[in-house]
C-alpha positions as CSV (number, residue, x, y, z in Angstrom):
1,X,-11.6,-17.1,-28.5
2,X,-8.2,-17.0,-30.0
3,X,-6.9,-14.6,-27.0
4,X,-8.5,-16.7,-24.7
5,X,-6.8,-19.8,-25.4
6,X,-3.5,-18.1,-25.6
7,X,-3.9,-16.7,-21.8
8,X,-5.1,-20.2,-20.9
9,X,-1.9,-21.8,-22.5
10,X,0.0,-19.0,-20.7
11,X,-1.1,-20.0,-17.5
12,X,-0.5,-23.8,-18.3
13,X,2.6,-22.9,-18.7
14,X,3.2,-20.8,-15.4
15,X,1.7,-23.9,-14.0
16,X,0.5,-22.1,-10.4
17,X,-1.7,-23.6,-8.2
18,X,-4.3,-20.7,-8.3
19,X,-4.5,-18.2,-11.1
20,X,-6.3,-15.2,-10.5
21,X,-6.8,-13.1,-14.1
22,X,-7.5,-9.7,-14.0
23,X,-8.8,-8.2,-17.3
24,X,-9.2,-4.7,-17.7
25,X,-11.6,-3.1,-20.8
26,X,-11.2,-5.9,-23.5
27,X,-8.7,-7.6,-21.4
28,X,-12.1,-8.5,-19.0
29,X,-13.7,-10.0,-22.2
30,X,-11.0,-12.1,-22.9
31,X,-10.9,-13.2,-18.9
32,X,-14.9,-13.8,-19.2
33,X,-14.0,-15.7,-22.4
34,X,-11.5,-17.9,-20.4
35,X,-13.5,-18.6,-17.5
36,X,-16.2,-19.9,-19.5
37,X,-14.5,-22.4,-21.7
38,X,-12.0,-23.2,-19.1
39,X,-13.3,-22.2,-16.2
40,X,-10.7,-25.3,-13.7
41,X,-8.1,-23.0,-15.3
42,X,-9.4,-19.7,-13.1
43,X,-9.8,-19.5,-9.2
44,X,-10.6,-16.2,-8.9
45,X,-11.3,-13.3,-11.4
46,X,-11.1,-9.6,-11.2
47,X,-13.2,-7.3,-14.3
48,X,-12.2,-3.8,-14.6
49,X,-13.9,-1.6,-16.6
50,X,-15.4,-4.1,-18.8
51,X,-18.3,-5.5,-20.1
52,X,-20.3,-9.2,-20.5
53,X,-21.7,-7.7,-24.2
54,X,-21.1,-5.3,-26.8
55,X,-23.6,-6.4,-29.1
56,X,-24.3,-8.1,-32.5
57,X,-21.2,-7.9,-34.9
58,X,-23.8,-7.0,-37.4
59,X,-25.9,-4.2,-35.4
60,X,-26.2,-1.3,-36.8
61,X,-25.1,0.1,-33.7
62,X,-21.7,-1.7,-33.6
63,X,-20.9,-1.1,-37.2
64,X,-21.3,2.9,-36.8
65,X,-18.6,2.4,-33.8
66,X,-16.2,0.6,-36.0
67,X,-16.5,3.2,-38.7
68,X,-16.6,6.1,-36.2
69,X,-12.7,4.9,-34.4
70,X,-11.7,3.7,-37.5
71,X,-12.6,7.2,-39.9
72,X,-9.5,8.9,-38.7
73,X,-7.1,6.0,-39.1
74,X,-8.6,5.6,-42.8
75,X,-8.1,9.5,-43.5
76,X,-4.2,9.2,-42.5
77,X,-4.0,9.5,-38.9
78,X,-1.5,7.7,-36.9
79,X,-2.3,5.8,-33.4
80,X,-0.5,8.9,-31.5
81,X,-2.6,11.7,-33.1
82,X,-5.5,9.2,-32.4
83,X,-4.5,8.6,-28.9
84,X,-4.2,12.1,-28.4
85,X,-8.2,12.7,-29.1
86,X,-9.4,9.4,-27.6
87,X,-7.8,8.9,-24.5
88,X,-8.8,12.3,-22.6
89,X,-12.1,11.5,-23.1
90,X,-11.7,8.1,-21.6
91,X,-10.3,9.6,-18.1
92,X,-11.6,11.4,-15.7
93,X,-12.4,15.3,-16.0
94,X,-9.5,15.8,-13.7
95,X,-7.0,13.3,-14.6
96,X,-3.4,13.7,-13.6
97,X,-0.9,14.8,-16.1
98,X,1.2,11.7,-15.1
99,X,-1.7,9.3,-16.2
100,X,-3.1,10.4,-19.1
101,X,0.3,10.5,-20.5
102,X,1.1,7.1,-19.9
103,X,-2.1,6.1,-21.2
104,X,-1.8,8.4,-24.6
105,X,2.0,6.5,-25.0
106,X,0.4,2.6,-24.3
107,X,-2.3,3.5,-26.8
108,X,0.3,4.9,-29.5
109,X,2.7,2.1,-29.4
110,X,-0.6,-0.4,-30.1
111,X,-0.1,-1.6,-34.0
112,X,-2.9,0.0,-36.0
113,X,-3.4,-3.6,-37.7
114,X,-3.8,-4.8,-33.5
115,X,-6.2,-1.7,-33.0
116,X,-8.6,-2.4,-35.5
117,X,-8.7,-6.4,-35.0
118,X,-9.2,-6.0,-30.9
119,X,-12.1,-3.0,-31.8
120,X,-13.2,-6.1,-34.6
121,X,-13.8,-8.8,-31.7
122,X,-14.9,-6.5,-29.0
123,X,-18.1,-5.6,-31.0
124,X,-18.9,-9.3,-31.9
125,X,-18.4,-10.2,-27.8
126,X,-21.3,-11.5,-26.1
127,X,-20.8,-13.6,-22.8
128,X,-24.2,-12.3,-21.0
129,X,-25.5,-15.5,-20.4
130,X,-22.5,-17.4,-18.6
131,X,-22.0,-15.0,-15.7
132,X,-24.5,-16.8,-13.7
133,X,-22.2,-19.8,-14.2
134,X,-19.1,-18.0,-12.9
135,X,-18.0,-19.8,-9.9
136,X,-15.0,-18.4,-8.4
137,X,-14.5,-14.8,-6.4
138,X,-15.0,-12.2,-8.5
139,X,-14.4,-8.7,-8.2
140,X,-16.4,-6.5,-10.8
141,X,-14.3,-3.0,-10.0
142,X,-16.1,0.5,-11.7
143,X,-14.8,3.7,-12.3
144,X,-16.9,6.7,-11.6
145,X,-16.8,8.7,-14.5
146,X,-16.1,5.3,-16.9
147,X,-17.9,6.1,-20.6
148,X,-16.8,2.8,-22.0
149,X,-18.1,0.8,-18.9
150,X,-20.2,2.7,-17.1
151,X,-20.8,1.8,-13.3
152,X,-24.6,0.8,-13.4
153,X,-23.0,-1.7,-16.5
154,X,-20.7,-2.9,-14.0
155,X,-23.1,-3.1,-11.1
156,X,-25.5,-5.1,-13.1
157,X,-22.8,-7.5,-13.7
158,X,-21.7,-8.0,-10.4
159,X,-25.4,-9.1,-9.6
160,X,-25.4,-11.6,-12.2
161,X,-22.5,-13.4,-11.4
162,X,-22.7,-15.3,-8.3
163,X,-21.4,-13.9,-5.0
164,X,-19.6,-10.8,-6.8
165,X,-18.0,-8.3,-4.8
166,X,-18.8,-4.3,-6.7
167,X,-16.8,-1.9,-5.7
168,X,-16.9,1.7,-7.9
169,X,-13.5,4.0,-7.5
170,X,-14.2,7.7,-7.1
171,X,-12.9,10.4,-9.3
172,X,-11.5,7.4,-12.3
173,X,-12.5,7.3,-15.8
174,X,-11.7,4.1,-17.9
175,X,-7.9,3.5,-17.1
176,X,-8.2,3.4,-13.3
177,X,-4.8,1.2,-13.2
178,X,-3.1,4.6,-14.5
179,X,-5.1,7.6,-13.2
180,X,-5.1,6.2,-9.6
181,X,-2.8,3.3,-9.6
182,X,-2.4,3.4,-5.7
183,X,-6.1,3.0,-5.1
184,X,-6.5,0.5,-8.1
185,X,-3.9,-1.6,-6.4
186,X,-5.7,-1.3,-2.9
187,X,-8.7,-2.3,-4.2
188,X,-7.0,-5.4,-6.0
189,X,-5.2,-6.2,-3.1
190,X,-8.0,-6.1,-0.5
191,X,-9.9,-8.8,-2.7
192,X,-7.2,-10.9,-3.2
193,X,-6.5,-10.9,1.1
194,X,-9.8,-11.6,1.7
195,X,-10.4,-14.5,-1.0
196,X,-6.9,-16.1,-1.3
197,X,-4.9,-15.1,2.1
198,X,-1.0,-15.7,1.4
């Protein structure tokens, strides 16, 4: 909730006449989060690699995946040696060099205090139920070989939510913005031509 009202004062304060929020991974739960307690504040909405649930913050399920990314952080590892093991495993088999770096130095530079409160609020997220309310464009964008969102999650949430565009991207894992940022952009770009024409 909390990151949702910040983005939502954040766009008050760009005060555009359309706002379009992308969210990718946790950054689609916070846009799902916006559009459903503010949903005049968003015109059209684009989720990458995310998804409407996680879970119950006290399923047994969620509270092995806290202890399982938070173990090597307890036992003295920093977020680089941690980004280092995690982040391979969230790209593709054949991610670029280029990419995966990029995505190893983003997740090293996050706080470890900021790690562990985002990983916190994702497992508690739950916003299954309002995607039939959604009522703006809305582009629900899969990548292929995506672990953390897989694309029958993402597909299943484009049917939900009314009028959805799905559209998977061949050969990306989770971070399709920095494997294949060219066809990422495309992708963006062709929805936001088609639904809000400059």
């Amino acid at each position: 909730g909390a990151l949702a009202e910040s983005l939502g004062m954040l766009i008050d304060h760009a005060g555009a006449d359309r706002n379009i929020v992308l969210g990718h991974s946790m950054g689609g739960m916070v846009a799902q989060e916006l559009v459903a307690l503010a949903p005049g504040r968003v015109h059209g909405l684009i989720l990458s690699g995310t998804s409407p649930a996680f879970g119950r913050a006290d399923g047994n399920w969620q509270q092995q995946f806290l202890h399982d990314r938070f173990a090597p952080l307890d036992a003295g590892q920093t977020m680089a040696q941690l980004a280092a093991q995690l982040v391979p495993a969230m790209m593709a088999p054949d991610a670029g060099p280029q990419g995966l770096q990029l995505a190893r130095d983003v997740m090293a530079a996050v706080p470890q205090a900021s790690y562990r409160a985002a990983l916190q609020a994702i497992v508690a997220f739950n916003r299954l139920d309002d995607l039939a309310r959604i009522a703006v464009p809305t582009l629900c964008l899969a990548g292929e070989h995506d672990r953390n969102a897989s694309p029958s999650v993402m597909r299943r949430m484009a049917e939900r939510i009314p009028g959805a565009q799905y559209l998977c991207l061949p050969g990306v894992g989770h971070l399709a913005n920095m494997e294949q940022p060219a066809a990422f952009n495309q992708a963006v770009l062709a929805f936001m031509q088609a639904h809000f024409p400059v």
